[in-house]
C-alpha positions in Angstrom: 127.5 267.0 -36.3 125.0 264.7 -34.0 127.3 261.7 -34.5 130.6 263.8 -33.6 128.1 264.9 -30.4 127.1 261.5 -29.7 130.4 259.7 -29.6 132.1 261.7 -26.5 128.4 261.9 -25.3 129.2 258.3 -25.0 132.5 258.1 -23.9 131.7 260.3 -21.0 128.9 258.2 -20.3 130.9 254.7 -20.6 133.7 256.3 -18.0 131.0 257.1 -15.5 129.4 253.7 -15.3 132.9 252.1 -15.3 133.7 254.5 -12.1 130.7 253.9 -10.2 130.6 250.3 -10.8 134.4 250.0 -9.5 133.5 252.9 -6.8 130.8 250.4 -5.9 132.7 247.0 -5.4 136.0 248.9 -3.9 133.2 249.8 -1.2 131.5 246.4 -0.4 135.2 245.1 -0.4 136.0 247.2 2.1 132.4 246.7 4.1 132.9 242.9 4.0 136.6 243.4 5.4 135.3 245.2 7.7 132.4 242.6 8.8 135.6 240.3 8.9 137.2 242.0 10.9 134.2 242.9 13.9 133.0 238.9 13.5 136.7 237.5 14.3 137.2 240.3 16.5 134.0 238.8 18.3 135.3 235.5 17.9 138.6 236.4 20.2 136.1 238.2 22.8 133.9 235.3 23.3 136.6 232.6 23.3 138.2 234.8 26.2 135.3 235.2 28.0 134.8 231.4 28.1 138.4 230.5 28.8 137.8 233.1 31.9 134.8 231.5 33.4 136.4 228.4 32.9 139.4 229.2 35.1 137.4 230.8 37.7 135.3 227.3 37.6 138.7 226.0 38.5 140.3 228.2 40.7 137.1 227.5 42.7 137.0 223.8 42.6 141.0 223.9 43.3 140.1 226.0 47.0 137.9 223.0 47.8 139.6 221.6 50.7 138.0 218.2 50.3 139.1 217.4 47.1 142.4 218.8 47.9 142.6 216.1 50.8 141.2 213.2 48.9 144.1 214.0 45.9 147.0 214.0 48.9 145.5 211.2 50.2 144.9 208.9 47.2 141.3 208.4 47.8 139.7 208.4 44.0 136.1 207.7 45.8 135.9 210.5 47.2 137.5 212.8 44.9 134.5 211.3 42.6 132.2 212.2 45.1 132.9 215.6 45.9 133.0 216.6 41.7 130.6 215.2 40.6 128.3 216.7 44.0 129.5 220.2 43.4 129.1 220.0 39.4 125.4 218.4 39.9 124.6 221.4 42.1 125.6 224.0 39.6 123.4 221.8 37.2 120.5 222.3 39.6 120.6 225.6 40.3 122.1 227.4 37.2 121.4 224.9 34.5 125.5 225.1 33.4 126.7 222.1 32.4 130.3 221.8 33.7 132.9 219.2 32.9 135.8 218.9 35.3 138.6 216.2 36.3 141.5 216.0 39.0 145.0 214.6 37.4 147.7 213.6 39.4 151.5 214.8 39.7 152.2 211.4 38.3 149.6 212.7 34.8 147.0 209.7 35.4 143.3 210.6 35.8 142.9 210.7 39.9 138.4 212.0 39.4 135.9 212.9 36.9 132.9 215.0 37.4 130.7 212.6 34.7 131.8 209.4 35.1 134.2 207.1 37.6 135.3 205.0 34.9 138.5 206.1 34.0 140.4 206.2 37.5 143.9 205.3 37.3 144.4 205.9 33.2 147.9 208.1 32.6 147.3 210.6 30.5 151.1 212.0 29.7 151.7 210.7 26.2 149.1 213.0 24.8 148.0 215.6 27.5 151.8 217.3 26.1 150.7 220.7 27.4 151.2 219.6 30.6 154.8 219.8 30.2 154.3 223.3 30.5 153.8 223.3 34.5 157.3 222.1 34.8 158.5 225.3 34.6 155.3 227.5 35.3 153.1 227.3 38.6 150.3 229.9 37.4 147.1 228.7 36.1 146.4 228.7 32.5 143.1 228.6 30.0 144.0 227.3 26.6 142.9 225.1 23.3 144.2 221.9 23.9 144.3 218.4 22.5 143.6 215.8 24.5 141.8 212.6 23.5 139.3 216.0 22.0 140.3 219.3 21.1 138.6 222.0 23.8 139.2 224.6 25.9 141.2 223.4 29.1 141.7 225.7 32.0 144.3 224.6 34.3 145.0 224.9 37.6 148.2 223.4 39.5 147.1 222.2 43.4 149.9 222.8 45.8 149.5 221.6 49.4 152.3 223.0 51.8 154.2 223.8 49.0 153.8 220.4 47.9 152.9 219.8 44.3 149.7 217.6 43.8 148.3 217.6 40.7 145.7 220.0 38.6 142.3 220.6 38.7 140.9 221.1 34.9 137.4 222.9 33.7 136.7 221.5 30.0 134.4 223.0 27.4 134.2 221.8 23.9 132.8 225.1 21.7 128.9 224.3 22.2 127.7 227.3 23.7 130.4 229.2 21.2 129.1 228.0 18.4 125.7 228.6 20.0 126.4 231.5 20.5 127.7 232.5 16.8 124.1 230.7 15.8 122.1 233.4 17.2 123.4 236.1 15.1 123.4 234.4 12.0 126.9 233.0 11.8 127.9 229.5 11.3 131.0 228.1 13.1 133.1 225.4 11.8 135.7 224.4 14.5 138.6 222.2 12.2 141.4 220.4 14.0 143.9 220.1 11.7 144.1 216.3 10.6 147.8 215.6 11.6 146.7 215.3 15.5 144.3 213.0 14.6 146.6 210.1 16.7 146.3 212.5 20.0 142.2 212.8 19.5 141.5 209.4 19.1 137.5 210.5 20.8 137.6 212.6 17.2 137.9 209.3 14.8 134.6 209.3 13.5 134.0 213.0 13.4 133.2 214.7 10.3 136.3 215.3 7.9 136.8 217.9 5.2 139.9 218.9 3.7 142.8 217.7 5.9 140.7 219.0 8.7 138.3 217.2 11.5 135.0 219.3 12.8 135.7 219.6 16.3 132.5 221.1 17.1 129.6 218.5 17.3 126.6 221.2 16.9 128.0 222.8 13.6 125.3 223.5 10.9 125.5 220.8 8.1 123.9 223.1 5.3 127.1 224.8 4.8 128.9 220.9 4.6 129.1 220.9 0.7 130.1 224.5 0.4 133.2 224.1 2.6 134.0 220.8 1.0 134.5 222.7 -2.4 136.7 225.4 -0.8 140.6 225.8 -1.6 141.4 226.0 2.0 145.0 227.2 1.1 143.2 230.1 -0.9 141.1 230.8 2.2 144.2 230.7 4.8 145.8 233.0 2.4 143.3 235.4 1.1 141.6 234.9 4.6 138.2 235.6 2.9 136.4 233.5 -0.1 132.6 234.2 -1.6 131.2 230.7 -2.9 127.5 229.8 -3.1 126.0 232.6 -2.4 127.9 232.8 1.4 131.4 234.4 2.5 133.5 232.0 4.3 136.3 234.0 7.1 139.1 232.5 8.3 140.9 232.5 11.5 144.1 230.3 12.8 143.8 228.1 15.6 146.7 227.8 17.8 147.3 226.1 21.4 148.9 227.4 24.3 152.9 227.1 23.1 151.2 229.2 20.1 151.2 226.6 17.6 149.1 226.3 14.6 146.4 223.4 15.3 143.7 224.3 13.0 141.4 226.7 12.1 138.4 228.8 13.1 135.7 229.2 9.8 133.0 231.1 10.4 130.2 231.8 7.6 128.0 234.6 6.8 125.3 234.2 4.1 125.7 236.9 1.3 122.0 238.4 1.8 122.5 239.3 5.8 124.8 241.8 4.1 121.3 243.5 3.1 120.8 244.5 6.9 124.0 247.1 6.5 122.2 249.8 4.4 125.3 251.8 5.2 128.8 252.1 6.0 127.8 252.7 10.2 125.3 249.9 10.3 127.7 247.3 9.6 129.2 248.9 13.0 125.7 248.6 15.0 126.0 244.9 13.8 128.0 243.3 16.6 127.2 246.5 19.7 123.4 244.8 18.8 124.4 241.3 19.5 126.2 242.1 22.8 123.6 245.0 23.8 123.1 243.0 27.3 126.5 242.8 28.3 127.0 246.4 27.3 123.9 247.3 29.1 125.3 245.5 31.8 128.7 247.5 32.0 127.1 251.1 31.5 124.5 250.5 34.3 127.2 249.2 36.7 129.2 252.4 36.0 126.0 254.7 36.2 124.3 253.2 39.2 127.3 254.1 41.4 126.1 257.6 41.0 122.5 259.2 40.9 121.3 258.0 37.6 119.0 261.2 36.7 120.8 264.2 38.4 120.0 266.2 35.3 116.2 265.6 35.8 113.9 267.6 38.2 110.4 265.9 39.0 108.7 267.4 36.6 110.7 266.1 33.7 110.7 262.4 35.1 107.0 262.2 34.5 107.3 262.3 30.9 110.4 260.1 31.4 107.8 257.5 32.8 107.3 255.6 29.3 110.8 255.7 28.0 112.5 254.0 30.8 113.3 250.3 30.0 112.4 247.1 31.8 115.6 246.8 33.4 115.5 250.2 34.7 112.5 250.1 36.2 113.4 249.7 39.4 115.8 252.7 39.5 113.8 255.1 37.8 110.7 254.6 40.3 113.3 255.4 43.2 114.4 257.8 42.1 111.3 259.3 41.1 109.7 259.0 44.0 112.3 261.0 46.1 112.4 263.8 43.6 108.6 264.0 44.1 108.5 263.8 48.0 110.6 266.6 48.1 107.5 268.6 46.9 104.1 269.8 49.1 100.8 268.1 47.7 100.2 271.7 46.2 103.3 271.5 44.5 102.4 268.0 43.1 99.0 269.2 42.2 100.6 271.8 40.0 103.6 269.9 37.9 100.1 267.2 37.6 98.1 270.6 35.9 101.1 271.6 34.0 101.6 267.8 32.0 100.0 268.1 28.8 99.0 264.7 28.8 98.5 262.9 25.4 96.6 259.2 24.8 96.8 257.4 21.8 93.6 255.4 20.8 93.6 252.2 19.1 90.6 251.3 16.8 89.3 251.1 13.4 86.8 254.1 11.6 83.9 251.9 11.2 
């Protein structure tokens, strides 16, 4: 009788176990594809948002009448001069490194903003996205390969309708990769090897797989990890756990959408421990742009009073709660609400505060 008991006692219990284990790995699939999907989703957001100040870099420096003039008129000095003056200033004063050059209609190097050197060198047999502003006269922000792979915003200068040349911004993923860094995610920027001819400044660059690490500030501790990756598994499956990390993967294409490489970004298994459950994992990337967000809902907000809802009695409490940033706003406001009021009036909303310290110390 106890053994006829025990045995679908058993059973019952074996089927349990089975569901919740497979319960419990169809969820942390599905919060690591999720993860995926935020950190690549954060990798398109901050590539655009450098390509964009990139092109506005340019769009400014293409206004600049005098190096407009020393392009039409041939003068390389100057063109020098004025780049490398207005680029030194934005040094100075913002601490932004920016890395721009003039090219002619004729696709030779006319200035550049960190050296002189080059004058005069034609560019044309491996600047091939250039090709493009045959047929287009709008400015453009793309990854490019040129003697290195980076992020070259474009700008064609026209003078009375007269084409002159471009005026380029480049950036080469440092503060990207930066900026992945700070939130605990490695980036791996990997030109495929077949361009290797075109970024002949990439020879000696790190190589794994058939792929060259474009990015010169990657973190090496993840080198022998990614050099025992099936990278044709990852492209495919488009994420692979090894060693204790998950690697993500993400094509890399130029500006004629072709496929030039690849975007690898790793996350080490135990920062999965920080998403205790299924809505911290969304909390993960509004953290790590909190200032820009901050920035956005306080440029809506401000246009309007900020604490309509709140009479003057209510903003006292309010007082301690306000954040650094708002500081400014709240004491304005504040103080308006309570000017409205008679010093009686004041004395009263002070008498009506119940007023609570907290005290610090140890019971001796």
């Amino acid at each position: 009788m106890l053994k006829k008991t025990i045995i679908p006692f058993i059973l019952i219990l074996s089927i349990i176990f089975i569901g919740a284990f497979y319960f419990k790995k169809e969820v942390k699939e599905q919060k690591i594809n999720t993860i995926m999907d935020q950190i690549t989703s954060t990798l398109d957001s901050e590539l655009h948002l450098h390509q964009m100040d990139d092109l506005k870099m340019a769009l400014f420096l293409s206004s600049n009448e005098g190096l407009v003039n020393a392009l039409e008129n041939d003068d390389e000095d100057l063109g020098y001069k004025i780049l490398s003056q207005i680029t030194k200033t934005i040094k100075t004063n913002t601490d932004i490194d920016i890395r721009a050059q003039i090219i002619t209609n004729e696709y030779n190097i006319f200035a550049r903003s960190w050296d002189d050197i080059y004058a005069g060198m034609p560019i044309g047999d491996y600047r091939t996205d250039l090709e493009y502003f045959k047929t287009h006269s709008a400015p453009r922000t793309s990854l490019e390969i040129g003697r290195r792979l980076g992020v070259k915003a474009t700008v064609p200068i026209y003078k009375d309708g007269v084409f002159l040349g471009f005026i380029e911004v480049i950036s080469f993923f440092k503060s990207l990769t930066n900026f992945f860094s700070s939130i605990g995610v490695d980036l791996y920027v990997l030109l495929d090897v077949e361009h290797a001819d075109s970024a002949i400044f990439m020879m000696d660059n790190l190589t794994i797989d058939d792929y060259i690490v474009s990015n010169i500030n990657y973190n090496y501790n993840h080198i022998q990890s990614l050099n025992s990756i099936d990278f044709k598994e990852l492209q495919k499956s488009q994420i692979l756990h090894l060693d204790g990390k998950y690697f993500f993967y993400k094509g890399m294409y130029n500006g004629n959408h072709d496929l030039i490489g690849a975007f690898v970004l790793v996350l080490p298994q135990r920062y999965l421990e920080y998403f205790q459950n299924p809505e911290d994992d969304i909390s993960f990337l509004i953290n790590i742009t909190r200032s820009s967000l901050y920035d956005i809902v306080k440029k809506e907000h401000y246009q309007r009073d900020v604490y309509p809802q709140h009479e003057a009695e209510s903003m006292i409490y309010l007082q301690d709660a306000i954040t650094k940033e708002d500081q400014a706003v709240y004491l304005d406001e504040a103080y308006n609400k309570l000017d409205a009021h008679t010093k009686d009036e004041l004395i009263q909303i002070l008498l009506n505060q119940k007023i609570v310290k907290k005290i610090k110390g140890k019971i001796k």
